[in-house]
PDB file with SEQRES, HELIX, SHEET and CRYST1 records, atoms N, CA, C and O in Angstrom:
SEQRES   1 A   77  UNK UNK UNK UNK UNK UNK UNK UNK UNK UNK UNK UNK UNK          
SEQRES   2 A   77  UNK UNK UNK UNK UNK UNK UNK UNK UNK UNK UNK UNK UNK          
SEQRES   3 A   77  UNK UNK UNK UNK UNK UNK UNK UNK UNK UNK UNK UNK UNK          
SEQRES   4 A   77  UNK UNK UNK UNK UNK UNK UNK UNK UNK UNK UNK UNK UNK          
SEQRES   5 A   77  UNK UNK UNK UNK UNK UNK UNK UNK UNK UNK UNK UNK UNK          
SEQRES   6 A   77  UNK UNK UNK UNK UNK UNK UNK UNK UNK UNK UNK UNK              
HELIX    1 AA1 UNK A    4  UNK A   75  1                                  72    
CRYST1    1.000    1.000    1.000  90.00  90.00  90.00 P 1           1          
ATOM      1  N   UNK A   1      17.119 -37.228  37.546  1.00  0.00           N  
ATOM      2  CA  UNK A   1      16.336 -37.403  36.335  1.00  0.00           C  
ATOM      3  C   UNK A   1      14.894 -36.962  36.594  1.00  0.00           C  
ATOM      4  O   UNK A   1      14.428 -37.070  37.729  1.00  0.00           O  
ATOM      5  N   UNK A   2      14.012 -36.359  35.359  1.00  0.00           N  
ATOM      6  CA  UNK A   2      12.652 -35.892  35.898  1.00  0.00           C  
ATOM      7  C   UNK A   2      12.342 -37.122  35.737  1.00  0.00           C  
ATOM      8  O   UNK A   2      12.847 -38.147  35.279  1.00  0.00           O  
ATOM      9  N   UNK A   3      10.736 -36.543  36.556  1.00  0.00           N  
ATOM     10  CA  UNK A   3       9.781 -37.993  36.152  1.00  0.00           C  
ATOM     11  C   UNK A   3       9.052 -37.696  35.392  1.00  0.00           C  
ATOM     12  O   UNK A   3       8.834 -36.569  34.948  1.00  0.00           O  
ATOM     13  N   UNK A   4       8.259 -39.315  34.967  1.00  0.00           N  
ATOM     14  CA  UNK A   4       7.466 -38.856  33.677  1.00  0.00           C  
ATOM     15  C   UNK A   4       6.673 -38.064  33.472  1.00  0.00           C  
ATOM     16  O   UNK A   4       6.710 -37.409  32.431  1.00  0.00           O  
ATOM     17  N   UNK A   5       5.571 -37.860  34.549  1.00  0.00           N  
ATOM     18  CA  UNK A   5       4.918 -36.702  34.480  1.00  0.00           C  
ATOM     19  C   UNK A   5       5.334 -35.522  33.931  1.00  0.00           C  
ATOM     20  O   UNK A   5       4.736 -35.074  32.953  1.00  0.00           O  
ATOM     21  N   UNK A   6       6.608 -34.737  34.584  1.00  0.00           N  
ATOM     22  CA  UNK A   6       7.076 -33.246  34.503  1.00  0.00           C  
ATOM     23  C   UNK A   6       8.093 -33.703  33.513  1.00  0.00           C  
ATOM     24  O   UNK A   6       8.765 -32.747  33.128  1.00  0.00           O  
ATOM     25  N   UNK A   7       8.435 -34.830  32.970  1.00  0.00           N  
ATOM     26  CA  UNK A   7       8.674 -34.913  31.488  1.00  0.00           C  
ATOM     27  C   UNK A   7       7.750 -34.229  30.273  1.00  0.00           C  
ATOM     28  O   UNK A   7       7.883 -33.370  29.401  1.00  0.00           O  
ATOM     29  N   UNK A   8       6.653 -35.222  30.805  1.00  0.00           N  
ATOM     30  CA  UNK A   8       5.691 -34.994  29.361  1.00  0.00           C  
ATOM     31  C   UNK A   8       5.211 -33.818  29.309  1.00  0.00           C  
ATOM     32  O   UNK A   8       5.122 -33.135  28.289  1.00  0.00           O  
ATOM     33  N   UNK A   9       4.762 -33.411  30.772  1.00  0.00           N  
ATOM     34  CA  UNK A   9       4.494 -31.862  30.911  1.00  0.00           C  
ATOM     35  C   UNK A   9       5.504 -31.130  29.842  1.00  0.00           C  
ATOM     36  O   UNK A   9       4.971 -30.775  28.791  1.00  0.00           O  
ATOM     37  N   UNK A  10       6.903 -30.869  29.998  1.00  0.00           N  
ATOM     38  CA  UNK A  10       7.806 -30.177  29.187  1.00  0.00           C  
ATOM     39  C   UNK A  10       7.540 -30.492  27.978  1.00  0.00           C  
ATOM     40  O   UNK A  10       7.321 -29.576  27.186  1.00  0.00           O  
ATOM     41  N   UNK A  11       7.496 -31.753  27.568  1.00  0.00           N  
ATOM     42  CA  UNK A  11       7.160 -31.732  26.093  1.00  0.00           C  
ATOM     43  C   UNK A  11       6.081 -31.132  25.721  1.00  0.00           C  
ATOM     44  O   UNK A  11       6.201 -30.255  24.865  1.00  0.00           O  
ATOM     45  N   UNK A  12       4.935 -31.396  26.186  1.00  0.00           N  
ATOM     46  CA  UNK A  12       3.441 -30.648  25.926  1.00  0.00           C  
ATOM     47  C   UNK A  12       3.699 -28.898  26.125  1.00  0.00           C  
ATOM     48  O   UNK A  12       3.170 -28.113  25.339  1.00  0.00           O  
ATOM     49  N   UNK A  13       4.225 -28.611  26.814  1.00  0.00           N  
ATOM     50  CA  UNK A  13       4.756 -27.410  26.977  1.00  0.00           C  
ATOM     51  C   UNK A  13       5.297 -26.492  25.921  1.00  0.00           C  
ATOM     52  O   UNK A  13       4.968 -25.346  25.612  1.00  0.00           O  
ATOM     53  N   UNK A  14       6.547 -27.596  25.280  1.00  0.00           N  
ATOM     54  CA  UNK A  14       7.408 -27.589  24.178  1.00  0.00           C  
ATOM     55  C   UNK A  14       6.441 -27.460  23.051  1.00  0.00           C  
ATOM     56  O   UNK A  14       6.169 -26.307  22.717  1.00  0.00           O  
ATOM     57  N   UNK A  15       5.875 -28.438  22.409  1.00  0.00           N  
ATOM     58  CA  UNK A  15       5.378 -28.251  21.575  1.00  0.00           C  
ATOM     59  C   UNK A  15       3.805 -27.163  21.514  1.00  0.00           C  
ATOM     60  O   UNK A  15       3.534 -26.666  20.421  1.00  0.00           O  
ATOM     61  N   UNK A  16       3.075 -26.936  22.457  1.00  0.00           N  
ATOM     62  CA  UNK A  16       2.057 -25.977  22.463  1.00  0.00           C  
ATOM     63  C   UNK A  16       2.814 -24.543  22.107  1.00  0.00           C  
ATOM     64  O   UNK A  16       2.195 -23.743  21.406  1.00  0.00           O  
ATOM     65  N   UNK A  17       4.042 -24.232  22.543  1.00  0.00           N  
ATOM     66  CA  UNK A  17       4.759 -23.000  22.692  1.00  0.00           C  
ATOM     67  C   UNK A  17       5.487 -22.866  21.084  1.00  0.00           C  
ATOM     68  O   UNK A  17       5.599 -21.811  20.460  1.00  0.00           O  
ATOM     69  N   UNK A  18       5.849 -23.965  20.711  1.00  0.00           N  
ATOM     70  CA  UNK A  18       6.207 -24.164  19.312  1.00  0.00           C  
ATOM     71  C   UNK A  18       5.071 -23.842  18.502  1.00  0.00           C  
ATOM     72  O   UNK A  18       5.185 -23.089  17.534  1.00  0.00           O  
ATOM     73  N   UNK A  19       3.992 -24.358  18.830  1.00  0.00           N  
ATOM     74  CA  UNK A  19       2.348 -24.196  17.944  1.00  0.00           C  
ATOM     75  C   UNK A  19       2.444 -22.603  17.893  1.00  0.00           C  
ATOM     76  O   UNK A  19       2.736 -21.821  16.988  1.00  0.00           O  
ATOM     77  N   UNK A  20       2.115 -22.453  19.097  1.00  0.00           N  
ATOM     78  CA  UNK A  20       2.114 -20.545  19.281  1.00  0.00           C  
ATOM     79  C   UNK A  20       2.815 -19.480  18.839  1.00  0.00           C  
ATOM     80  O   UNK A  20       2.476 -18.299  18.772  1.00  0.00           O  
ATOM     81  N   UNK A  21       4.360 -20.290  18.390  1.00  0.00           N  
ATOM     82  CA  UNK A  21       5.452 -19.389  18.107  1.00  0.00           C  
ATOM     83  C   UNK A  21       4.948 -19.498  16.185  1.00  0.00           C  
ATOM     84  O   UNK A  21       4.522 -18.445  15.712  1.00  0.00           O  
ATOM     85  N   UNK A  22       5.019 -20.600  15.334  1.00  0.00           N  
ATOM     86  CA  UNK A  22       4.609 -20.907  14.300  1.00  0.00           C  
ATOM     87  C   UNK A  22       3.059 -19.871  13.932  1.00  0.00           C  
ATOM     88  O   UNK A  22       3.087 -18.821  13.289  1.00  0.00           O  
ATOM     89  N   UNK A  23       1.809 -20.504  14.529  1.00  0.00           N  
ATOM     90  CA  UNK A  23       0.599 -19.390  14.155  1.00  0.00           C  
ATOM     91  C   UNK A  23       1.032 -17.975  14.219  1.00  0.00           C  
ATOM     92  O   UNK A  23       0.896 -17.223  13.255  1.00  0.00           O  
ATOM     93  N   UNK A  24       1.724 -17.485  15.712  1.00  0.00           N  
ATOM     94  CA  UNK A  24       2.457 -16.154  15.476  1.00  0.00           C  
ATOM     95  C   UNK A  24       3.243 -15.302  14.161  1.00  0.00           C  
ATOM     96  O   UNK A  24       3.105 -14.225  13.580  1.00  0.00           O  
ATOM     97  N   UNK A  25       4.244 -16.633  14.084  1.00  0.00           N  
ATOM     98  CA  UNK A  25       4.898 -16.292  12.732  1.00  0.00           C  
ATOM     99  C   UNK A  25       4.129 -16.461  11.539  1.00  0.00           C  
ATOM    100  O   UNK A  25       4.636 -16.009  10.513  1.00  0.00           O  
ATOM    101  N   UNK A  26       2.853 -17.095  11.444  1.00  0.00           N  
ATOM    102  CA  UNK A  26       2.054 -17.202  10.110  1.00  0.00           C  
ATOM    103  C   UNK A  26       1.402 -15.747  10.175  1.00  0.00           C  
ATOM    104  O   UNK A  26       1.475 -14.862   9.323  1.00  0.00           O  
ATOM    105  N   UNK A  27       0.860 -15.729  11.191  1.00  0.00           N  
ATOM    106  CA  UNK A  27       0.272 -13.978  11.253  1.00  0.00           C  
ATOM    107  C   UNK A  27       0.845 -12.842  10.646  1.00  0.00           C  
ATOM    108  O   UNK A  27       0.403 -12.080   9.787  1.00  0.00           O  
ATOM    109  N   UNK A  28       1.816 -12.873  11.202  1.00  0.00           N  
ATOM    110  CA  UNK A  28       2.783 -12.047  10.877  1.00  0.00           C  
ATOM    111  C   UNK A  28       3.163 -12.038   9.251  1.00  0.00           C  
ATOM    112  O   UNK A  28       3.323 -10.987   8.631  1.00  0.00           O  
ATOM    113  N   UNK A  29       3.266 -13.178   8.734  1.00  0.00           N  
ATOM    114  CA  UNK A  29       3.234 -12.830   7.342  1.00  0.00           C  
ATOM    115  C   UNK A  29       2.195 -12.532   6.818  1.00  0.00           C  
ATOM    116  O   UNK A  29       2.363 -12.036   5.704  1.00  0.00           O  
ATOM    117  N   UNK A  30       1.149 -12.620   7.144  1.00  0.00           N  
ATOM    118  CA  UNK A  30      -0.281 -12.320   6.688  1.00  0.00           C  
ATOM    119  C   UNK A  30      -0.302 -10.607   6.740  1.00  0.00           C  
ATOM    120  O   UNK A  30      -0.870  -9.827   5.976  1.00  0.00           O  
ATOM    121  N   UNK A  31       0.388 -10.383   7.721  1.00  0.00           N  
ATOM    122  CA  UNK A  31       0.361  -8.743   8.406  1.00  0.00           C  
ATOM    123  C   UNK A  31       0.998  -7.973   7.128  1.00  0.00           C  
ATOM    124  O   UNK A  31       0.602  -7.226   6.234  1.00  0.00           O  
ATOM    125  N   UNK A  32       2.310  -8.625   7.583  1.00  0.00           N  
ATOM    126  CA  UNK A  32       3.466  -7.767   6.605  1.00  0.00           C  
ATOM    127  C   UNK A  32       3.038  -7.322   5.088  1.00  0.00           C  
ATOM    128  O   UNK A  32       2.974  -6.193   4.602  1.00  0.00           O  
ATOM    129  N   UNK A  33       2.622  -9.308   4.195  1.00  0.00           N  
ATOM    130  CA  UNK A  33       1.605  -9.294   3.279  1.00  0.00           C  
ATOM    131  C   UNK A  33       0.116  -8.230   3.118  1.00  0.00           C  
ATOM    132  O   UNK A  33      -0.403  -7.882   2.058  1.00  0.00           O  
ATOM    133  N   UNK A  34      -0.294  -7.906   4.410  1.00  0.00           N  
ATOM    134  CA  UNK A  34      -1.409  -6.954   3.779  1.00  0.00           C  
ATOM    135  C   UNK A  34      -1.021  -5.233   3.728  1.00  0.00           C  
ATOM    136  O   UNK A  34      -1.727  -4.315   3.309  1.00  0.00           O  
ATOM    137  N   UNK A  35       0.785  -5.169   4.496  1.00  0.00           N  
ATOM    138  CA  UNK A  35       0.615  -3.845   4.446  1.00  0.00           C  
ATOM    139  C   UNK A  35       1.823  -3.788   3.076  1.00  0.00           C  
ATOM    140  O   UNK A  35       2.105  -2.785   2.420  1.00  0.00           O  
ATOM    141  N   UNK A  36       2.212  -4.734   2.964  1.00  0.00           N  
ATOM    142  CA  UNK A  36       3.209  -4.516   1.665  1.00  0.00           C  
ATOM    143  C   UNK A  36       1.927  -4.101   0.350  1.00  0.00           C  
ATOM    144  O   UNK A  36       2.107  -3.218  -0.489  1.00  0.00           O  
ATOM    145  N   UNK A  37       1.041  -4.708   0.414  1.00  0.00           N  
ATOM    146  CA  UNK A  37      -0.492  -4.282  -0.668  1.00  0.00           C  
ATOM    147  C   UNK A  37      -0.884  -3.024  -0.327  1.00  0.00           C  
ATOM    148  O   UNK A  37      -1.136  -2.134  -1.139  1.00  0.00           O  
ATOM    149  N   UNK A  38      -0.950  -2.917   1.061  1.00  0.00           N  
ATOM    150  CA  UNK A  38      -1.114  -0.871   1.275  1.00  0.00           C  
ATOM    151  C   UNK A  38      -0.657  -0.082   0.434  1.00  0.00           C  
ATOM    152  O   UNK A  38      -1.180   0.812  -0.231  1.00  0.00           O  
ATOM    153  N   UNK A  39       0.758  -0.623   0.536  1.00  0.00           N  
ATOM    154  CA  UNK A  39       1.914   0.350   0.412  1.00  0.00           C  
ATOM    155  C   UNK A  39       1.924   0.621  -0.990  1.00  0.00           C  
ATOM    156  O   UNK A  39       2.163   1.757  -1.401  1.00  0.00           O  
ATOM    157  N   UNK A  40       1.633  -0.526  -1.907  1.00  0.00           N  
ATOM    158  CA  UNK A  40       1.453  -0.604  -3.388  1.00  0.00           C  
ATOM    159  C   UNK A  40      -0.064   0.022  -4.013  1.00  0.00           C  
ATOM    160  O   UNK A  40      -0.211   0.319  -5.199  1.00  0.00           O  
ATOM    161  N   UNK A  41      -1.157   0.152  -2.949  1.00  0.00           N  
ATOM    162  CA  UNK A  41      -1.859   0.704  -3.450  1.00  0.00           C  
ATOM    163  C   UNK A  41      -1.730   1.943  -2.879  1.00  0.00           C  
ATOM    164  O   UNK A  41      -2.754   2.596  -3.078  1.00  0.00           O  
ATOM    165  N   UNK A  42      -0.984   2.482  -2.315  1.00  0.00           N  
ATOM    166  CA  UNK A  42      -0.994   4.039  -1.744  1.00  0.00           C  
ATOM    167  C   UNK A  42      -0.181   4.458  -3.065  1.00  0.00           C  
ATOM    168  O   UNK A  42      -0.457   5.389  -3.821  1.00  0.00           O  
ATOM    169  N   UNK A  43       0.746   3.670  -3.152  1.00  0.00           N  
ATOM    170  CA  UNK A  43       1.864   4.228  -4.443  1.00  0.00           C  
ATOM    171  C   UNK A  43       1.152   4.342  -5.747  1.00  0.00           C  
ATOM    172  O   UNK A  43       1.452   5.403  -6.296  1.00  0.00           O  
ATOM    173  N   UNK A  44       0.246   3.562  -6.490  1.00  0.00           N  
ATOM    174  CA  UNK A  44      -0.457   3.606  -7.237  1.00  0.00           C  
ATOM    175  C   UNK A  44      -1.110   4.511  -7.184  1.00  0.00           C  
ATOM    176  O   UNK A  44      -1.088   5.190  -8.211  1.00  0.00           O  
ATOM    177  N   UNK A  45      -2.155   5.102  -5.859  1.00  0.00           N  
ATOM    178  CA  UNK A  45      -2.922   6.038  -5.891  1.00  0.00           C  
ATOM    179  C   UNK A  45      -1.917   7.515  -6.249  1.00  0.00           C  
ATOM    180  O   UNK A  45      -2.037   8.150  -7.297  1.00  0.00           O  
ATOM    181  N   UNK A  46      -1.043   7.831  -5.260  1.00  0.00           N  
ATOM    182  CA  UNK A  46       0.013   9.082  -5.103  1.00  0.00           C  
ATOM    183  C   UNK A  46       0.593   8.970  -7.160  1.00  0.00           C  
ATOM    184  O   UNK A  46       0.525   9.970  -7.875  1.00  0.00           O  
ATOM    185  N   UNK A  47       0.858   8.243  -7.442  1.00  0.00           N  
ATOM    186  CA  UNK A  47       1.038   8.206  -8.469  1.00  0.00           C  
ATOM    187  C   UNK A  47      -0.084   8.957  -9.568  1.00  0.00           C  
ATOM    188  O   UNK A  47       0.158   9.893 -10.330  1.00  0.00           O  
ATOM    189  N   UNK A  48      -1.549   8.128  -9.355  1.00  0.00           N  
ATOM    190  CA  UNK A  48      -2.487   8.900 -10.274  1.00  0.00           C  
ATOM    191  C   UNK A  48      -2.665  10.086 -10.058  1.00  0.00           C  
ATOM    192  O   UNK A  48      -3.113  10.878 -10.886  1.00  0.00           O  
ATOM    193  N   UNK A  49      -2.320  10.362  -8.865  1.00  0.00           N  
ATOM    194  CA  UNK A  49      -2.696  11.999  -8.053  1.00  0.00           C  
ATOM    195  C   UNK A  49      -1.936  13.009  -8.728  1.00  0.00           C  
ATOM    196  O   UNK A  49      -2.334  14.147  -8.976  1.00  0.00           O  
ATOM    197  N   UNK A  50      -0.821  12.524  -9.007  1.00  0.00           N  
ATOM    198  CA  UNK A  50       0.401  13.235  -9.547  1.00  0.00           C  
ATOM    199  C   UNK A  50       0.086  13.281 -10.930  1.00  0.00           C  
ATOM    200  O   UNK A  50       0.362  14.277 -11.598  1.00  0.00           O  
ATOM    201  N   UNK A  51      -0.414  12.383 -11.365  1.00  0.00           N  
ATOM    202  CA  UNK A  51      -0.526  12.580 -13.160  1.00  0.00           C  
ATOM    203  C   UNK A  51      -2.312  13.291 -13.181  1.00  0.00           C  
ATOM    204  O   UNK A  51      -2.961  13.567 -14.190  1.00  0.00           O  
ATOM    205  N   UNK A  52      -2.627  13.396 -12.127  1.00  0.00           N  
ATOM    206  CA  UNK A  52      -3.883  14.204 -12.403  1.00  0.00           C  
ATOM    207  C   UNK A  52      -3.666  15.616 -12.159  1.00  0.00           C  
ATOM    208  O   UNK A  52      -4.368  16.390 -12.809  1.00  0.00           O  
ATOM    209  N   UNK A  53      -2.715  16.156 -11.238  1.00  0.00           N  
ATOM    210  CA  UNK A  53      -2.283  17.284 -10.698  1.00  0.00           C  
ATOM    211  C   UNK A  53      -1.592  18.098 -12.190  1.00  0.00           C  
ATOM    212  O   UNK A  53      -1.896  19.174 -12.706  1.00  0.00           O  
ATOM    213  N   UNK A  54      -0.624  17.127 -12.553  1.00  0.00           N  
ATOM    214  CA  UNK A  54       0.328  17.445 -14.183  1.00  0.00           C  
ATOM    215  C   UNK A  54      -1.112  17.822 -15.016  1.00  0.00           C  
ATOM    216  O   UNK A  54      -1.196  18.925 -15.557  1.00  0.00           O  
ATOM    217  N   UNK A  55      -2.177  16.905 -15.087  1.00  0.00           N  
ATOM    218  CA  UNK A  55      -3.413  16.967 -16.284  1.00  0.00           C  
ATOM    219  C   UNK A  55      -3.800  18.117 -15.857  1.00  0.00           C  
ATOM    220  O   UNK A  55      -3.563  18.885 -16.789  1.00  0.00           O  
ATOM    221  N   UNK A  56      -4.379  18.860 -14.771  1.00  0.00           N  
ATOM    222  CA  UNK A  56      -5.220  20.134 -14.133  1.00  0.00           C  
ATOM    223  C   UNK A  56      -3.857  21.427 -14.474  1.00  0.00           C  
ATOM    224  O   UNK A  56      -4.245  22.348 -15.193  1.00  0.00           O  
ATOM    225  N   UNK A  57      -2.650  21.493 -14.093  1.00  0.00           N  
ATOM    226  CA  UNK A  57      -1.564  22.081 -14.555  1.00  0.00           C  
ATOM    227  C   UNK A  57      -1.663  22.646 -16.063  1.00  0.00           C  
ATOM    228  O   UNK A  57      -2.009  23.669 -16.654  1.00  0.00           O  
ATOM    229  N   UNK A  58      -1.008  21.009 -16.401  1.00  0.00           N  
ATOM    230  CA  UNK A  58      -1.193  21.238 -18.280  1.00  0.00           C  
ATOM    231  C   UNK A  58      -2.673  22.179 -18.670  1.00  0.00           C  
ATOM    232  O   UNK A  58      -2.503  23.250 -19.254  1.00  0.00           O  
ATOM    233  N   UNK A  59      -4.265  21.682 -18.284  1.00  0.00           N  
ATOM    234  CA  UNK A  59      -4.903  22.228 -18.740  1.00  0.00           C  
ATOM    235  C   UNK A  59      -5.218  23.865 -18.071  1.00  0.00           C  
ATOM    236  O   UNK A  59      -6.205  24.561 -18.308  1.00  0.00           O  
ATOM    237  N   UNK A  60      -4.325  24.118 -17.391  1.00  0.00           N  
ATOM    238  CA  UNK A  60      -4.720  25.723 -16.779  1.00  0.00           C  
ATOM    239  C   UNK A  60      -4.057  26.327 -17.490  1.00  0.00           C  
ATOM    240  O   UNK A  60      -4.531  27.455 -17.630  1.00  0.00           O  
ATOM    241  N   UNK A  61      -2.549  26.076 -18.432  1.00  0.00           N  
ATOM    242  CA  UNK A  61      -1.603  26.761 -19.363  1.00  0.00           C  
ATOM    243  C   UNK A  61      -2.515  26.303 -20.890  1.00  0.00           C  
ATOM    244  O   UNK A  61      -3.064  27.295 -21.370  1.00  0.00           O  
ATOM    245  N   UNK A  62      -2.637  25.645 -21.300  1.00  0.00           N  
ATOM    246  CA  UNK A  62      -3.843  25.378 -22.260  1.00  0.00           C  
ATOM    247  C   UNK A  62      -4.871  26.213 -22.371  1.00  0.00           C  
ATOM    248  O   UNK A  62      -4.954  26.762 -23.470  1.00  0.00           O  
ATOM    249  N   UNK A  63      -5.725  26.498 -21.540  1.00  0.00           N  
ATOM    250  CA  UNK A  63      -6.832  27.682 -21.205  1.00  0.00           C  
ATOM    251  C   UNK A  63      -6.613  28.932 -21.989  1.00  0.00           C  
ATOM    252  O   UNK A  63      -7.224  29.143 -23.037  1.00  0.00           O  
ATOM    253  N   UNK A  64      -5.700  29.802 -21.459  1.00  0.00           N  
ATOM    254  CA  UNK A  64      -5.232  30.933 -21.929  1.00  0.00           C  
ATOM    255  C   UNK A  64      -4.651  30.722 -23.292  1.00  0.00           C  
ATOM    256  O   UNK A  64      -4.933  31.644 -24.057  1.00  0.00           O  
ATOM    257  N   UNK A  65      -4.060  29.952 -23.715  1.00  0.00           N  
ATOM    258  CA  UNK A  65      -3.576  29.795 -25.676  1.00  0.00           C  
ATOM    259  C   UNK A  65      -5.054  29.597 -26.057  1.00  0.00           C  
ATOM    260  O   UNK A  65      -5.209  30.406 -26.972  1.00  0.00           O  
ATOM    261  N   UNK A  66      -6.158  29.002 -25.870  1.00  0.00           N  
ATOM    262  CA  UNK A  66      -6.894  28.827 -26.667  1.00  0.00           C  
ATOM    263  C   UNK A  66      -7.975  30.016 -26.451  1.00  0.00           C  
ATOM    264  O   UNK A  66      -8.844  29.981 -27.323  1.00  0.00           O  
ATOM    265  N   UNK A  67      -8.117  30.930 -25.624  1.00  0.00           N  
ATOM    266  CA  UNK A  67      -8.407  32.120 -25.604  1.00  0.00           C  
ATOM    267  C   UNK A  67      -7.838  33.205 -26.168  1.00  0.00           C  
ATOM    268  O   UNK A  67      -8.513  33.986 -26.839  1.00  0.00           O  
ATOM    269  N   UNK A  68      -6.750  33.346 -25.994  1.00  0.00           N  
ATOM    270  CA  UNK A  68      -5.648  34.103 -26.811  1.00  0.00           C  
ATOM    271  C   UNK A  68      -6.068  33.357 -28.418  1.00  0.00           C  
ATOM    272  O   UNK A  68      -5.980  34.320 -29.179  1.00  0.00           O  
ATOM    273  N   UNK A  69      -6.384  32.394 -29.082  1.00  0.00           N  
ATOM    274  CA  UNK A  69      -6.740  31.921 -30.314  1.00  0.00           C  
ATOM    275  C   UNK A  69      -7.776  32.152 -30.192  1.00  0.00           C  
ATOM    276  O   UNK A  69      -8.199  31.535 -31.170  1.00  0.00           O  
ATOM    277  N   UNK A  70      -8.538  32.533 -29.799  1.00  0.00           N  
ATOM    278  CA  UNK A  70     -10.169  32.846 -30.018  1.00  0.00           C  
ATOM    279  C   UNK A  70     -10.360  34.301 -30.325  1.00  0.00           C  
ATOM    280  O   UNK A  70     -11.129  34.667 -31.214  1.00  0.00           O  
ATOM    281  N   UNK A  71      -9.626  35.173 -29.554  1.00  0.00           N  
ATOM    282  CA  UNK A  71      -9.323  36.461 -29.512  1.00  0.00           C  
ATOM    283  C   UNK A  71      -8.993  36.435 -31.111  1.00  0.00           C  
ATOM    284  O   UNK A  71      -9.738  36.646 -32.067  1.00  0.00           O  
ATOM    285  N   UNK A  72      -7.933  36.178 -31.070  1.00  0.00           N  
ATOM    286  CA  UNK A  72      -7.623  36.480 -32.465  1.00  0.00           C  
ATOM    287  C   UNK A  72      -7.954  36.472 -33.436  1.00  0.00           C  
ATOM    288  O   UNK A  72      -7.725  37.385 -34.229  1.00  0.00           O  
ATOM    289  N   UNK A  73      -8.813  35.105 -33.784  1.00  0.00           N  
ATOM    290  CA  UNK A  73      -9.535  34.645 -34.752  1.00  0.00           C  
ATOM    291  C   UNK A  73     -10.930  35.827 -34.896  1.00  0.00           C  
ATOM    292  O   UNK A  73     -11.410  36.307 -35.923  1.00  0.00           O  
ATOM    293  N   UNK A  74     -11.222  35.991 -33.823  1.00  0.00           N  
ATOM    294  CA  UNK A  74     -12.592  37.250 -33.926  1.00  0.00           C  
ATOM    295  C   UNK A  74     -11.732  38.402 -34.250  1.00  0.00           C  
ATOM    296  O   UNK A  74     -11.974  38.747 -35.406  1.00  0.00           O  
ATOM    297  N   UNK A  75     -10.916  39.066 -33.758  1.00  0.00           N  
ATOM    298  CA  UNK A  75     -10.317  40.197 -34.529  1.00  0.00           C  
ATOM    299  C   UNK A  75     -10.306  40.005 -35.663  1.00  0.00           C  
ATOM    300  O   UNK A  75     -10.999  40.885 -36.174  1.00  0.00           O  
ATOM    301  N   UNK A  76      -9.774  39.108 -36.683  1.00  0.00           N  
ATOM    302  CA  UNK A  76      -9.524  38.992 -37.819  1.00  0.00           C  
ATOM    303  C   UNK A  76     -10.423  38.555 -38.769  1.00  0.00           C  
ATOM    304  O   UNK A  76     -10.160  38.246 -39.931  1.00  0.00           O  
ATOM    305  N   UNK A  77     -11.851  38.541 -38.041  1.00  0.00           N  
ATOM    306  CA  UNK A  77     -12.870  38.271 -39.009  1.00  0.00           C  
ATOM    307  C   UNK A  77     -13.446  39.335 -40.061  1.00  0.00           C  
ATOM    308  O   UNK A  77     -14.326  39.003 -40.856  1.00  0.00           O  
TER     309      UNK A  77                                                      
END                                                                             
């Protein structure tokens, strides 16, 4: 049988290592939690990027019709 000493030792042991394993695992959700928010603001951003890329697109085919209508309109004055 141990003695009490290298009893309590194990318990103190036990539970400090339990403390450590717990704060560890709180971290860790804190972690995961700040890159799961990355990930949602990267997607958000890539997202506006894309509907700004479509807006610069759309307005470069736009350009030329309303020149081509300008043209015309002065010919026909």
């Amino acid at each position: 049988m141990l003695s009490w000493g290298k009893e309590e030792r194990l318990r103190l042991d036990k539970e400090k290592t339990e403390k450590m394993l717990e704060n560890r695992g709180l971290m860790l959700e804190m972690k995961a939690k700040e890159i799961n928010q990355k990930f949602e603001t990267q997607k958000s951003l890539q997202t506006e990027a894309d509907l700004l890329f479509k807006f610069k697109s759309l307005c470069n085919r736009i350009r030329p019709l309303r020149e081509n209508e300008q043209n015309f309109k002065q010919k026909n004055k």
